[in-house]
N, C-alpha and C positions, 0 to 999 in steps of 0.2 A: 504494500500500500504506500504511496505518494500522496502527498500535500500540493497542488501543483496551482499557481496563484500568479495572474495577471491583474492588472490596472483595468484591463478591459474588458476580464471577464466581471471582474467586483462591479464595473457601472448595468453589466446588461442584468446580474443577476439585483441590482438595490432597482432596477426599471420592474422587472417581470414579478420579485419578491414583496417589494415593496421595504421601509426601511425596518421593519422588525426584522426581516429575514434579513438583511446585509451580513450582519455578524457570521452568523450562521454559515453565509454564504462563502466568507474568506477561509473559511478550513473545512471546504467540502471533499472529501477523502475523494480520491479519482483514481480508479486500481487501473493498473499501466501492466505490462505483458512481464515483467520484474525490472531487476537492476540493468540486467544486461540493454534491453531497449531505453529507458533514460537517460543510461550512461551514451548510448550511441547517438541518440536523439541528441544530447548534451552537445557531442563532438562533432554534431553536423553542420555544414556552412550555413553561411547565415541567406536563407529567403530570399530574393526578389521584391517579396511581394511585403509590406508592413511588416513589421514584429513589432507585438508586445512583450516588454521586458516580462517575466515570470521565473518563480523558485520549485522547484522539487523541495520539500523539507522532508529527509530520509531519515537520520537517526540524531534522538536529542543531543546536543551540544554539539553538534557536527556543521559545517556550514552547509549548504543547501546548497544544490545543483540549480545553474541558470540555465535556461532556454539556449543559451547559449555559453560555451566553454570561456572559464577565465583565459585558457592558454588562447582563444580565438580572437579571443577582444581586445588579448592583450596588444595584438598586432597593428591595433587602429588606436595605441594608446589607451583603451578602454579597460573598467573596473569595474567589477560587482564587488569584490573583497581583496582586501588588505592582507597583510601576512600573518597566512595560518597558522603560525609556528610560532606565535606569539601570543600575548595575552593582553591584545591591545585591543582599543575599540575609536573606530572612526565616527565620528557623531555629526552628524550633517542634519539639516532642515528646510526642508522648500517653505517659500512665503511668498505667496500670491498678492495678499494685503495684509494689510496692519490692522487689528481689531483688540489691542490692550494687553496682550501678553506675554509678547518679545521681553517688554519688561524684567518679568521673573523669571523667565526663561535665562535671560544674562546674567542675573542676580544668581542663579544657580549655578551654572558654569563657573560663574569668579570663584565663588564658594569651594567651587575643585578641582579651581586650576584646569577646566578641560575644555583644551580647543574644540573649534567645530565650525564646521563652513554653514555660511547660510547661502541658498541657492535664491537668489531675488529677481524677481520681472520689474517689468520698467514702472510700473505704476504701484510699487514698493516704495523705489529710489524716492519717484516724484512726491510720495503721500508723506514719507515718516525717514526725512535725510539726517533729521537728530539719530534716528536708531543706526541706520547706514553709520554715521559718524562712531557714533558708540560700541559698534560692532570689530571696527577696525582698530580703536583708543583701546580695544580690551586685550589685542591680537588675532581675531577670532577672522576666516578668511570669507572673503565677501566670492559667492559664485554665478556663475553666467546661467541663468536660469527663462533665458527668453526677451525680447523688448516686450513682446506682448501674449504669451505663453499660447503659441499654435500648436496643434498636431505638425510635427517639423517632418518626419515622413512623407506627408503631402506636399512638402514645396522640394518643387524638382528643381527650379532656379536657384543658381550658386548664386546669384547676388543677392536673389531675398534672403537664404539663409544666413548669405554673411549680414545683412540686413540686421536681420535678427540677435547675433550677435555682437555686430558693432554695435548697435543700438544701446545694445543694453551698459556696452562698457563706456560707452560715450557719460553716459550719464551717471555712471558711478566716478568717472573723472572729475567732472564737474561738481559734484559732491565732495568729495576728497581730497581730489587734487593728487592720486594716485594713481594709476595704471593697477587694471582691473589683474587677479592673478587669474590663470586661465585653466580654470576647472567649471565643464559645462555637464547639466545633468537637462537631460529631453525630458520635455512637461510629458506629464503623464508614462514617464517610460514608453513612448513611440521611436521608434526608430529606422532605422535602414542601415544597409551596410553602405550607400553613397552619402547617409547623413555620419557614421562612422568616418568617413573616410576623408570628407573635407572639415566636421571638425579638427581632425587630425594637422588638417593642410594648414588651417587656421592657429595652429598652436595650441589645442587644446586634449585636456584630461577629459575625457567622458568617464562621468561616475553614474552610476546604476547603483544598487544596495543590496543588502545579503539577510537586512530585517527590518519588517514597518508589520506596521497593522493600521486598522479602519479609523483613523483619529483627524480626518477633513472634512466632516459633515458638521459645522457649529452646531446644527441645531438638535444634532442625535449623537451627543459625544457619548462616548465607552466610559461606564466608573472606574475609580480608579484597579479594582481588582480585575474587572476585563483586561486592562491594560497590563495589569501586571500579568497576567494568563498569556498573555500572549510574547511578552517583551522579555519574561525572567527566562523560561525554559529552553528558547530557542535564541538566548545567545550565543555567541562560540567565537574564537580565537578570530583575529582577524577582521569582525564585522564592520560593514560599513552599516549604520543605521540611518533608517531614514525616519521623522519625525518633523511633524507640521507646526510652525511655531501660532499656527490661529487654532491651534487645541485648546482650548480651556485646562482640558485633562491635562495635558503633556506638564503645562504650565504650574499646575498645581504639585505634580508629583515627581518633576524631573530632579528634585535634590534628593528624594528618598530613593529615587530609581539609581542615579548616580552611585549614593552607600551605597547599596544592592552591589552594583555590580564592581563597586573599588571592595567590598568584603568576599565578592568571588573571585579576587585574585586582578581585576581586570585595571590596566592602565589608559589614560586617552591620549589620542596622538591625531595631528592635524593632517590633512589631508597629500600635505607637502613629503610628510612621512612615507608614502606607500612605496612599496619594494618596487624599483627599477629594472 
């Protein structure tokens, strides 16, 4: 049995289910033919046609198999996880807008000393440029997250996508007055292997993630024991986490989730870190 979890299957199934069943729906058990077809499925080139990022989660503490091989991604500069062989954790956050609790979210990090990229779209930078400042004053690494967070697979034109990413770093300039570092994560986990390949052109890290759970709907957040259900068990060596900083939840419980995981041995490390 596999755990096997895309971005695009969670939207059709919170469509058809309705939002009681969402939860539900992120650890729908999907029996696969065994190891051996995952693993191969794993090591197969990457599509033509759209991919969504997605996990196999196979055995507790273990990192989870991507839709696609770390060794395959690693070729376009791209990452789901960090080094396994370590007891490190990558902590990252997409933010689309600002809704009051980036705030404690920072306040908690400072608290443990633990870097972490925030992945920002352009109407981030433009709403809440005190927190942008704040973010950078703390050390914490500011990411290319879109000017306006498209499905980036659908644009076949290299100048819209460099569009998209110049855009966005344009404006984190102007805000700062530094050059954006260049770690880009595709909204939604959409992807291609031609959107691989000229991020790559463009100087960029494409980070994907190795653990999230269902914490982007403000108005149906997880308590805080869902979250923990889902965030404690299925850590492991290496992880890049992903976590929305418009959670209410995250916001409330990210200093106890931090102990949690500095008492299971775990240290954090920025994303600058990741094995070359």
């Amino acid at each position: 049995m596999f755990i096997t979890i895309t971005r695009d299957t969670l939207y059709r199934f919170a469509a058809a289910a309705g939002v009681c069943g969402l939860l539900a729906a992120l650890f729908v058990l999907q029996p696969m033919a065994g190891q051996r077809a995952a693993r191969a499925s794993a090591e197969a080139a990457i599509p033509a046609a759209v991919t969504d990022w997605g996990l196999s989660f196979q055995t507790k503490g273990q990192p989870p198999v991507g839709n696609v091989s770390a060794e395959t991604l690693r070729q376009w500069n791209a990452y789901y996880v960090g080094d396994t062989g370590k007891k490190v954790l990558y902590l990252t956050f997409d933010a689309g807008f600002e809704n009051g609790f980036t705030p404690a979210i920072l306040d908690a990090l400072k608290k443990h000393n633990a870097p972490a990229c925030f992945f920002l779209v352009g109407n981030y930078i433009d709403t809440a440029p005190e927190l942008v400042k704040r973010m950078v004053d703390e050390g914490h690494i500011v990411g290319n997250h879109t000017l306006h967070h498209p499905d980036m697979s659908r644009i076949a034109d290299r100048a819209a996508f460099e569009a998209e990413l110049n855009g966005l770093a344009d404006k984190y300039k102007e805000v700062t007055g530094q050059e954006l570092l260049k770690f880009y994560r595709p909204p939604q986990g959409k992807f291609s292997e031609e959107n691989l390949k000229q991020a790559q052109e463009l100087g960029y890290t494409t980070v994907f993630w190795s653990l999230a759970y269902v914490d982007w709907y403000t108005d149906n957040q997880p308590t805080d024991q869902q979250a923990y259900d889902k965030l404690l068990p299925r850590i492991h060596d290496g992880a890049i986490v992903l976590l929305h900083s418009t959670s209410e939840t995250n916001a409330r419980i990210l200093d106890d989730l931090l102990t949690r995981w500095e008492e299971m041995g775990y240290t954090f490390a920025p994303l600058t870190d990741l094995p070359k």
